[in-house]
Structure formats: structure tokens, C-alpha cells
C-alpha positions as CSV (number, residue, x, y, z in Angstrom):
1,X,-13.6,-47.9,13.7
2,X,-16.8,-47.4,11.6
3,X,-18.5,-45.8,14.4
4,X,-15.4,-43.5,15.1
5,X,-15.6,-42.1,11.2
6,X,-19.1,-41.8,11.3
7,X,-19.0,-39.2,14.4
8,X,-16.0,-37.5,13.2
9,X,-18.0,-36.9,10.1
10,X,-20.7,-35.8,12.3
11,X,-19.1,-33.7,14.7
12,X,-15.6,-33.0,13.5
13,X,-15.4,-32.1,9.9
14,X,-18.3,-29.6,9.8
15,X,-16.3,-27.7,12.6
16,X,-13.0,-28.0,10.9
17,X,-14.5,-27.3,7.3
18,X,-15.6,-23.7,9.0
19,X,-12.3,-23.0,10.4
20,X,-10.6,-24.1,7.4
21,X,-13.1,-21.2,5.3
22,X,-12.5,-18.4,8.3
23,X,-11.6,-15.3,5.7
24,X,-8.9,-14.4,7.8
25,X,-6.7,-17.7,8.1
26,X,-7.4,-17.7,4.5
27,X,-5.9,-14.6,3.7
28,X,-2.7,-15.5,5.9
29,X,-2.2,-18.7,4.1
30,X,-2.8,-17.2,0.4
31,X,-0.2,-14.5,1.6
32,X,3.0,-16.8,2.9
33,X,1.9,-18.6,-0.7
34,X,2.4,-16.0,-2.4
35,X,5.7,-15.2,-0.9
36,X,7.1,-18.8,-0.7
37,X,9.5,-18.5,-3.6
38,X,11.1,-15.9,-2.2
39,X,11.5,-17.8,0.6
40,X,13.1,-20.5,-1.2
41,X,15.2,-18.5,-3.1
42,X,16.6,-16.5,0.0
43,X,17.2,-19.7,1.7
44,X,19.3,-21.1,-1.6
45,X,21.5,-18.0,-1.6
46,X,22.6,-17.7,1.8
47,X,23.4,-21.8,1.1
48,X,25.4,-20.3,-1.7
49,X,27.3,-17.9,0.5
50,X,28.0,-20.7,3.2
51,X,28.1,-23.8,1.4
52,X,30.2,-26.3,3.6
53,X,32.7,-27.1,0.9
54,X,36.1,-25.9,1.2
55,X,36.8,-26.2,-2.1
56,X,33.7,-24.4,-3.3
57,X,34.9,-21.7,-1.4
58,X,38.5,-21.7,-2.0
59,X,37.9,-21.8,-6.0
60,X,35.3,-19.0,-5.6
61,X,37.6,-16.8,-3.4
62,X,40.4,-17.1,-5.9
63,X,38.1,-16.2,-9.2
64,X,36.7,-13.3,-7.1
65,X,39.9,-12.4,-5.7
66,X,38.3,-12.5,-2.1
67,X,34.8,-12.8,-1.3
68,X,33.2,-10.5,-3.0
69,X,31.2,-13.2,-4.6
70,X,28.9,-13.2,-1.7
71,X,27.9,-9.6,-2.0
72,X,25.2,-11.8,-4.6
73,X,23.8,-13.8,-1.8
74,X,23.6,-10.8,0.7
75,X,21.4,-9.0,-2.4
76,X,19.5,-11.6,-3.1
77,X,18.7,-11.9,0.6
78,X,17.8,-8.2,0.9
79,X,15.5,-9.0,-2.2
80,X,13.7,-12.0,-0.6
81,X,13.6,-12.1,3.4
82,X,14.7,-8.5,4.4
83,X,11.2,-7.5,2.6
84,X,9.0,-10.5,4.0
85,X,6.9,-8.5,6.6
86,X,6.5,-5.5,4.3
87,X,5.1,-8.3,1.8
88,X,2.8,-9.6,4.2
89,X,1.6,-6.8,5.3
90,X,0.5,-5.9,2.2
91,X,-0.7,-9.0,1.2
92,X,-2.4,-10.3,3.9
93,X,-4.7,-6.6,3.8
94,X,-5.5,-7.6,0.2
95,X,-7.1,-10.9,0.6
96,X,-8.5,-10.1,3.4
97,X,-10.4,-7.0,1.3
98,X,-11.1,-9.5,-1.7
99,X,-12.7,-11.3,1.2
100,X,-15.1,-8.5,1.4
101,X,-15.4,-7.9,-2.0
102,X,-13.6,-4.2,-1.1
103,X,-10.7,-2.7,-3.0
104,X,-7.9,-5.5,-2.1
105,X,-4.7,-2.7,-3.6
106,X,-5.9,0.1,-1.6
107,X,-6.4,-2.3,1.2
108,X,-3.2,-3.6,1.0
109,X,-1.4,-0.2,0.3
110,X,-3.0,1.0,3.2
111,X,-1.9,-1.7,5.6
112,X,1.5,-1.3,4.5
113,X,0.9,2.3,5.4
114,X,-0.2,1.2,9.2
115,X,2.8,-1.0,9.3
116,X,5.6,1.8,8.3
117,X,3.9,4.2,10.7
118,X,3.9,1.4,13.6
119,X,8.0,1.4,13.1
120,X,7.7,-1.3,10.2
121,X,11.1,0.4,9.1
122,X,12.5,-1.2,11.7
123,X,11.7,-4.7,11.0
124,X,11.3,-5.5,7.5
125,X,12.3,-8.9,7.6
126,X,10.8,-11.9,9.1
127,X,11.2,-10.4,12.7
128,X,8.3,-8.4,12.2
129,X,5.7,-10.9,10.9
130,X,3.8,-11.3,13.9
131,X,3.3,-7.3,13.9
132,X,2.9,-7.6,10.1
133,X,0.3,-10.0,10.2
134,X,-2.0,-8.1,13.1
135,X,-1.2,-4.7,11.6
136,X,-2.9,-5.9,7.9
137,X,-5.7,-7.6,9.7
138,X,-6.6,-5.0,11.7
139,X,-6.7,-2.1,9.5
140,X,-8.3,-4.0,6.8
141,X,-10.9,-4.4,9.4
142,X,-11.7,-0.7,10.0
143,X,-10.6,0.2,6.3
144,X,-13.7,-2.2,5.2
145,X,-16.0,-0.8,7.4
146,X,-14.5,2.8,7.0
147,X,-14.4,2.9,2.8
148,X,-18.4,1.4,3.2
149,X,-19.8,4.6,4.6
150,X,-21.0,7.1,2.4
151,X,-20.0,10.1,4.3
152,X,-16.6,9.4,4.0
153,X,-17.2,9.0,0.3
154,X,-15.6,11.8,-1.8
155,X,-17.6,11.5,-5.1
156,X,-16.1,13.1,-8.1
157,X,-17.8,14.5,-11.0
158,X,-18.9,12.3,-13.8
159,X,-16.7,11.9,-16.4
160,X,-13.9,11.3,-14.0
161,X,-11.4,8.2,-15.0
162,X,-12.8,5.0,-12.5
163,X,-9.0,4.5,-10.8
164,X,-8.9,8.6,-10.2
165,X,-12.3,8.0,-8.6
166,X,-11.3,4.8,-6.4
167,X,-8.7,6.7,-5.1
168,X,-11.0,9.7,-3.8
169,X,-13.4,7.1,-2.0
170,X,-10.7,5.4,0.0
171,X,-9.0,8.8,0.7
172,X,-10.8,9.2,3.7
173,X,-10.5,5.9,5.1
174,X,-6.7,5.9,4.4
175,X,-5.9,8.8,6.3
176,X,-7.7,7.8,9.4
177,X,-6.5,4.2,9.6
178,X,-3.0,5.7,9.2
179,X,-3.2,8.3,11.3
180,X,-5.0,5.8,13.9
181,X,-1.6,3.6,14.0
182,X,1.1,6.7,13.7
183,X,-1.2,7.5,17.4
184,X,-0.5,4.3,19.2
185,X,3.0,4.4,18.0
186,X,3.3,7.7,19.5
187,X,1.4,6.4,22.7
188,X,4.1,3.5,23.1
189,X,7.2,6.1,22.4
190,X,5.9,8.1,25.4
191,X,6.3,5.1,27.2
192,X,9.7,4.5,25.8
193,X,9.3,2.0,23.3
194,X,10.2,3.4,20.2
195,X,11.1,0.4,18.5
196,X,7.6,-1.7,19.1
197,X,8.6,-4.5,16.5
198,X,11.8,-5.2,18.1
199,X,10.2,-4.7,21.1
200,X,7.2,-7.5,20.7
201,X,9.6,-10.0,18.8
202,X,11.5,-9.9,22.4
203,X,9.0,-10.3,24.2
204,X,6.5,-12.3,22.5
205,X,7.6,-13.5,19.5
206,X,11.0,-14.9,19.8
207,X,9.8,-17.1,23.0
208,X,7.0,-18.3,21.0
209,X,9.3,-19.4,18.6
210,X,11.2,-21.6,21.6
211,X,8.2,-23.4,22.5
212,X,7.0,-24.3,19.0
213,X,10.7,-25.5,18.6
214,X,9.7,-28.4,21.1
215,X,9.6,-31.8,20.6
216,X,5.6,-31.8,21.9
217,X,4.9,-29.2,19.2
218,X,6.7,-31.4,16.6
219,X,4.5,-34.4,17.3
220,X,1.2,-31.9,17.5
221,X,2.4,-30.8,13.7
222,X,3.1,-34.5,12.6
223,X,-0.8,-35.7,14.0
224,X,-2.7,-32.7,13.1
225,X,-2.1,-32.5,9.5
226,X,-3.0,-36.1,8.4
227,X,-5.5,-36.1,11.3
228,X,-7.3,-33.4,8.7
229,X,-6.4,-35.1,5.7
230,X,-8.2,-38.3,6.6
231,X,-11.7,-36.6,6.8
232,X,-10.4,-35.2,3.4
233,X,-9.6,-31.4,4.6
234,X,-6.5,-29.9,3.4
235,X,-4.6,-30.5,6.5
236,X,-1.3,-28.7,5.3
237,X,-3.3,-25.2,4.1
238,X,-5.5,-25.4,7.1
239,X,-2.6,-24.7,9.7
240,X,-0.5,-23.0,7.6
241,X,-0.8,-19.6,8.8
242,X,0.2,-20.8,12.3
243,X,3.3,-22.5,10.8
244,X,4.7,-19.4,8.4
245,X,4.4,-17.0,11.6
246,X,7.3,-18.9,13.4
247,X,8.7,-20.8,10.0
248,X,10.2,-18.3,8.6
249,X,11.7,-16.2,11.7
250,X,13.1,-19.9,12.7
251,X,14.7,-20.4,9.3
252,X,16.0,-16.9,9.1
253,X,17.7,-17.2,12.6
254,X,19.2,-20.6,11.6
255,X,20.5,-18.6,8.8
256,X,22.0,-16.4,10.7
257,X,23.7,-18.4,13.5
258,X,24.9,-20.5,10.6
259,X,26.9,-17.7,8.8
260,X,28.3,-16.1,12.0
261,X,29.3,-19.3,13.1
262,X,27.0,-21.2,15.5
263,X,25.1,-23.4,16.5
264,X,21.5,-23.1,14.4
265,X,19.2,-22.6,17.6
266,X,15.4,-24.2,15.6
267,X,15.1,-27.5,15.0
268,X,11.2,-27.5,14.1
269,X,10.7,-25.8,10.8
270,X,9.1,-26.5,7.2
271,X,12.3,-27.9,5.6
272,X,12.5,-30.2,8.9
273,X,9.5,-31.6,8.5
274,X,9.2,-31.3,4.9
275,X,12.5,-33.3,4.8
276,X,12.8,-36.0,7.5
277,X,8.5,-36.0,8.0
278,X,6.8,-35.3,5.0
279,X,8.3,-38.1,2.4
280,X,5.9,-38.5,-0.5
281,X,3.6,-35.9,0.9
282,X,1.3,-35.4,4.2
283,X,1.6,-39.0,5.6
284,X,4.5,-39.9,4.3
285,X,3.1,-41.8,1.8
286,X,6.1,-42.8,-0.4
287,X,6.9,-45.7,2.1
288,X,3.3,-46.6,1.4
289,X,4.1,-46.8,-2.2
290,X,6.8,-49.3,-1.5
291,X,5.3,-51.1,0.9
292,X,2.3,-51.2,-2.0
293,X,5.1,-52.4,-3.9
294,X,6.7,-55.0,-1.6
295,X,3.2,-56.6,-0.1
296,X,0.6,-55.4,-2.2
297,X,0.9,-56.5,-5.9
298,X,-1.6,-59.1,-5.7
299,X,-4.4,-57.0,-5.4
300,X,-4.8,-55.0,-9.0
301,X,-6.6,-52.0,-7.7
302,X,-3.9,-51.4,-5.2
303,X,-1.4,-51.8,-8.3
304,X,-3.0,-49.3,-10.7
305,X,-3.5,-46.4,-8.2
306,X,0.4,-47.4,-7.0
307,X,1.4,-47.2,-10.2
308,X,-0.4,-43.6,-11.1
309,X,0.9,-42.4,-7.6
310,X,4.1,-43.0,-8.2
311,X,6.0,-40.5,-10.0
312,X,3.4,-37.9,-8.1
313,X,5.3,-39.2,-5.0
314,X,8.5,-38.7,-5.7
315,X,7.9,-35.4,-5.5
316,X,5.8,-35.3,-2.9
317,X,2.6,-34.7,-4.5
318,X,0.1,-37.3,-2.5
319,X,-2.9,-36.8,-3.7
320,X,-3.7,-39.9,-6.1
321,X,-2.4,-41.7,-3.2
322,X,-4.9,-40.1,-0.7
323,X,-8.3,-39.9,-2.7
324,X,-7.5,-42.9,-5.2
325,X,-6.5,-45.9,-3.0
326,X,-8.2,-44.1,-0.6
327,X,-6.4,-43.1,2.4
328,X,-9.4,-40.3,3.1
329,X,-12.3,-42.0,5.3
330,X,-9.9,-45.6,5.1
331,X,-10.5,-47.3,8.3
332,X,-7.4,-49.4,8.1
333,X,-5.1,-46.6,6.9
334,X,-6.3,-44.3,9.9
335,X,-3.6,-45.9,11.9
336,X,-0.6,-45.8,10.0
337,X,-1.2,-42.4,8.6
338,X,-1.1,-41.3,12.0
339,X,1.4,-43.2,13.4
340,X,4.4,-42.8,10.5
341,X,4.5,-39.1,10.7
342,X,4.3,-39.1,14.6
343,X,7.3,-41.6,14.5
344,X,9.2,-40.0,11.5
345,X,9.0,-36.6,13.3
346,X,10.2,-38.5,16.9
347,X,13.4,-39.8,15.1
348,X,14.1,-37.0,13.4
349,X,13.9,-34.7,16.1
350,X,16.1,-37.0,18.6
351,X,18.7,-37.7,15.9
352,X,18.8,-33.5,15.7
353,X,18.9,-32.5,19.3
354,X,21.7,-34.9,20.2
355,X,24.0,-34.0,17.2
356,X,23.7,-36.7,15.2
357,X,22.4,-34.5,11.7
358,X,22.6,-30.8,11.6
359,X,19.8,-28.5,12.3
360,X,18.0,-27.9,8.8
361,X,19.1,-24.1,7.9
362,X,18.1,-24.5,4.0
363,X,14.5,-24.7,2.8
364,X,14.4,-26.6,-0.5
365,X,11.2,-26.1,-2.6
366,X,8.5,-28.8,-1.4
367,X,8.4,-30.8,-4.5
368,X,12.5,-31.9,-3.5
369,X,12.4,-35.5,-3.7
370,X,12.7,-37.7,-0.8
371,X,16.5,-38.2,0.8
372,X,17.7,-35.7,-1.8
373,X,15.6,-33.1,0.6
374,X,16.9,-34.6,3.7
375,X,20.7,-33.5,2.0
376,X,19.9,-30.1,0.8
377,X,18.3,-29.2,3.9
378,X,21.3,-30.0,6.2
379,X,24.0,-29.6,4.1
380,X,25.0,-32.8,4.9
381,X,25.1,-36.4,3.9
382,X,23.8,-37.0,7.7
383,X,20.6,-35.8,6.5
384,X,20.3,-37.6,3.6
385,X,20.9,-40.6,5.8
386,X,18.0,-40.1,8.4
387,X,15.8,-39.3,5.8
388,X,16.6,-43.2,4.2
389,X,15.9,-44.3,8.0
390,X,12.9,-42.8,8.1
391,X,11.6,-44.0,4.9
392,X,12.5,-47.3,5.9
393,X,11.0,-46.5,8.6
394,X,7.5,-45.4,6.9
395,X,7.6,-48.8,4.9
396,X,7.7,-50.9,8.3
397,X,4.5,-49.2,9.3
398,X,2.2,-49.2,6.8
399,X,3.2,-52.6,5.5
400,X,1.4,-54.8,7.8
401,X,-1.7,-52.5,7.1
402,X,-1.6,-53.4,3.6
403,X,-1.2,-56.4,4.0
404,X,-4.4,-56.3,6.1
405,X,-5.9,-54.0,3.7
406,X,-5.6,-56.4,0.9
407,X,-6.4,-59.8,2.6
408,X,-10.2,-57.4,3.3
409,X,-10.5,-56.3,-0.2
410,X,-9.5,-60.1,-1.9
411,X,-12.4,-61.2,0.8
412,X,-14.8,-59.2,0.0
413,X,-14.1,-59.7,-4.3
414,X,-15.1,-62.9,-3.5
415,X,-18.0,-62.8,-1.6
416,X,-19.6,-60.9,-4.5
């Protein structure tokens, strides 16, 4: 196992530390951050329009005198995820600028600019990410390299105010990255496509979607994310930007087939495995904290950083747990930090596809404790239930590797 660490350190983590700093995945992640509230908040008021309790609704319905109640959830959905690729579009364009050290707001305003005149009208909401995300990261490309030359440059007079004179030296730039996009959209309507968004969620997004909704793809998330955590990269941020791209069309369509009344068509999404995968954190590391708890109190060091993790853990906060006890570079918790999230995300998939807990249609915010999570993002006490089975679950695996871990570390105590 030593030898294993040592040429992952040598090989693997220099590789993955580069990808993990490529400007451009950065800029995606720091965007879908940005907008994750929003997210949250759209997911909580559609639960608001269809929560499953009859009388909930009945009592609403009656104050209301029908359901015009829900006209709040439909605006507060037009507020949140009916503007999500407008948001990244913009967004996306101005990290990527900051990047460069170029001006991120005209960057931004000038990607949103490419998106409208590629038909971004026509998919505002999460259907267009995929077109959002290429549209910001390719005209911030060419707007970088455009707003650098100086003959493009119109220089004002001295004396001008500096946010008059910013304008002028992007004005150039603007127009032709603009007018480049309003061309190939004009290209594709001679073919007949006038609606390219709807057209490439059709054909290429929407499919994509499918296959990440397999059960293969759910055990690739559960592995790759600790996988990077254990050579101490931020696993979770690192793939993120894959993730958000079919996250929040998934959620959105669950949404959707919920309120019209059918069956949620995604299984794999965040509240799925932040929920039934993710219990304490990357790992999940709260059934290591019990199993701490229930096997490993008579080693003091174990104790204290159990102890500190805790309350951390509860709301799924890890990382006392994964640089304090350590997990990162830990031999003997290689295994189970592995193995738990690969199982967790195996049962909870299973006990999905064959009926047994609702699809997850609601996306709590991260910090949602344990269980509780499981409830919210089901609407149903079937959810809450899996996620106790899978904590249970988590405590099984990693308490024999305590166990082990402690017998080493009382050993070695006393060889000193």
C-alpha cells in the first residue's frame, strides 16, 4: 500500500493538481457556485407548490380560494431556474476573463450578448446550459485575444472618466464577437434550425443526460471524488463542472414530470447523492464518526479529532475528519473510503430504480443533515429510511478498519 501512495504521489497528483487549476473548469465551477442558491431556492418552491400532503394543499386552497397560492412558486421559479443559462453565460465569460486578468463585466456582458444572438431567448433555463457554457467560453476566448490588440483600441482623450474609457476599448471587440455568433446563427437558420438550443438539447444534451443517469456513471461519481480526496485534491470542486451541466437540467426535468404528474425520469443527481451518498461529507464520513465512536475510544487521538469532527459532520462538513485523523494519504482508510460511497451509491440506486424510494426531485442545501436530507429530497419517509440503511451501512464498513487502524497506532505508541 506504501508503494501504491508513493506513485500516486508521483504520477497522479501532479496530473490531477493541473487539471484541477485548468482556468477554464475553474471558471465553470466558480459559476454553478455562484448560482447554487438559486438553485436551492427554485428547487424549495416548486416543493412548495407540489408538496405531497393533502392537507397542506387542501388548507392552502381554501385560504387562497383556489390555487392561486402557487402563482409564488411559478415566480420564484422564473426568478431562479428560468434564468440559469443566462447566468451562466455571463458568469462563466467573467472568470474566465479574471483568468486573464481582462475586463471580467465586459466579458461577461459580452458573452451574454453571443448567447442571446445564438437564440439564448429560447432557452433560458437549464436546457440551454450546455450552449451556455460553450457560448461564454468561446467568446471570452476571442474577446481576450480581440480587447489585447491595440488596433482595435479606441483611445479617448485624456481627462475621460476610466469606465467611459473601458467601454470604448472593448467596443470593438464586442461588436465582432457578437456579430461573429448572430452569423452562425444565421448559417444554421438557412439550414432550418432556427431554434439551435432546443435543437442541441435534442440531440446532444438530453441523451447525455440518459447515460450519466446510469447506474455505471453513479459508481464512477461515488469513486472519483474520494479517489481525489485521498491524495488531498478537492475531489467535489474538481468534477464539478461536469456534474452542474447535467445536474441541473436532471433536477429541473424531475421537477417537471413531478408537477404534471409523472414519473421523475433522473435518478443520478446532486440531491441523490448528496442524500443517500454523501453522509457527513465526501466519504461518507459520519458512519466513520460512529464507528470512531463504537470501536475506537480507546485510542485518545482518534477521540479528540472524533470529537472536533463531529458537529462539522452533521452537516456534512468533512474536513477535520479528512486532514485531522487523517483520511488524506491513510493507507488503511484508502479502502473504506472507497468502498462506502461505491456501496452507498449501489443501494441507493437499486432501492430507486425498482420503486422502493422516490426519485429525488428536491435539492436541499448541502449542509442538510444526514437522514433529514434523504426526507426532504424525496418527499418521503422512504427516503429518510434508506438514508438510515446506508448509514448503517457506512458504520459496517469502516469499522473493522478502525479497529485495524487503532490496534497499528496503540502498537506503534508502544514501541516508542
Amino acid at each position: 500500500m506504501d508503494r501504491f501512495v508513493e506513485f500516486m504521489e508521483e504520477k497522479f497528483v501532479p496530473i490531477a493538481s493541473k487539471i484541477g487549476a485548468q482556468r477554464h473548469l475553474i471558471a465553470i465551477r466558480d459559476a454553478f457556485m455562484v448560482t447554487m442558491p438559486l438553485m436551492i431556492l427554485g428547487a424549495l418552491a416548486v416543493m412548495f407548490n407540489n408538496l405531497p400532503i393533502d392537507a397542506f394543499q387542501n388548507a392552502m386552497n381554501t385560504v387562497f380560494g383556489g390555487e392561486a397560492w402557487k402563482g409564488f412558486g411559478g415566480s420564484v421559479w422564473s426568478g431562479t431556474f428560468a434564468i440559469l443559462s443566462v447566468l451562466i453565460a455571463f458568469l462563466v465569460a467573467y472568470n474566465l476573463a479574471h483568468g486573464y486578468g481582462k475586463d471580467g463585466l465586459a466579458a461577461g456582458a459580452v458573452s451574454l450578448g453571443a448567447f442571446f444572438a445564438l437564440g439564448g431567448a429560447l432557452g433560458m433555463s437549464s436546457n440551454g446550459l450546455f450552449i451556455a457554457i460553450i457560448v461564454a467560453l468561446i467568446s471570452t476566448e476571442i474577446f481576450v485575444r480581440l480587447i489585447g490588440n491595440d488596433k482595435l483600441v479606441i483611445k479617448m482623450p485624456d481627462g475621460v472618466p476610466p469606465a467611459v474609457a473601458r467601454s470604448f476599448a472593448a467596443l470593438l471587440p464586442a461588436m465582432i464577437v457578437i456579430s461573429l455568433f448572430g452569423l452562425v446563427a444565421a448559417i444554421f437558420a438557412a439550414f432550418g434550425i432556427t431554434d439551435i438550443i432546443g435543437s442541441f438539447y435534442a440531440a446532444v444534451q438530453e441523451p447525455f443526460m440518459g447515460l450519466a443517469n446510469s447506474y455505471p456513471s453513479a459508481l464512477l461519481i461515488a469513486f472519483i471524488t474520494p479517489f481525489l480526496w485521498f491524495f488531498g485534491l478537492h475531489g467535489a470542486n474538481m468534477i464539478d463542472p461536469f456534474l452542474q451541466t447535467i445536474n441541473a437540467p436532471a433536477i429541473e426535468a424531475n421537477l417537471a414530470a413531478v408537477t404534471a404528474g409523472k414519473a421523475a425520469p433522473y435518478i443520478v443527481n446532486k440531491p441523490f447523492i448528496d442524500s443517500f451518498v454523501n453522509l457527513g461529507g465526501t466519504g461518507a464520513t459520519f458512519g466513520l464518526i460512529i464507528a470512531i465512536f463504537l470501536v475506537g475510544r480507546k485510542h485518545k487521538a482518534y477521540n479528540v479529532v472524533n470529537n472536533l469532527s463531529m458537529a462539522p459532520g452533521l452537516f456534512n462538513i468533512n474536513e477535520p475528519m479528512l486532514f485531522g485523523l487523517p483520511i488524506v494519504l491513510n493507507p488503511i482508510m484508502f479502502i473504506p473510503f472507497i468502498l462506502a460511497p461505491m456501496t452507498l451509491v449501489t443501494t441507493a440506486y437499486w432501492a430507486t430504480r425498482l420503486g422502493l424510494v422516490p426519485v429525488a426531485t428536491v435539492m436541499p442545501p448541502w449542509v442538510t443533515p444526514p437522514i433529514l436530507g434523504g426526507f426532504l429530497a424525496t418527499q418521503s419517509f422512504s427516503g429518510a429510511i434508506l438514508a438510515a440503511v446506508n448509514l448503517v451501512i457506512s458504520v459496517a464498513i469502516y469499522a473493522p478498519f478502525v479497529r485495524i487502524g487503532v490496534l497499528q497506532e496503540l502498537k506503534r505508541e508502544q514501541s516508542l
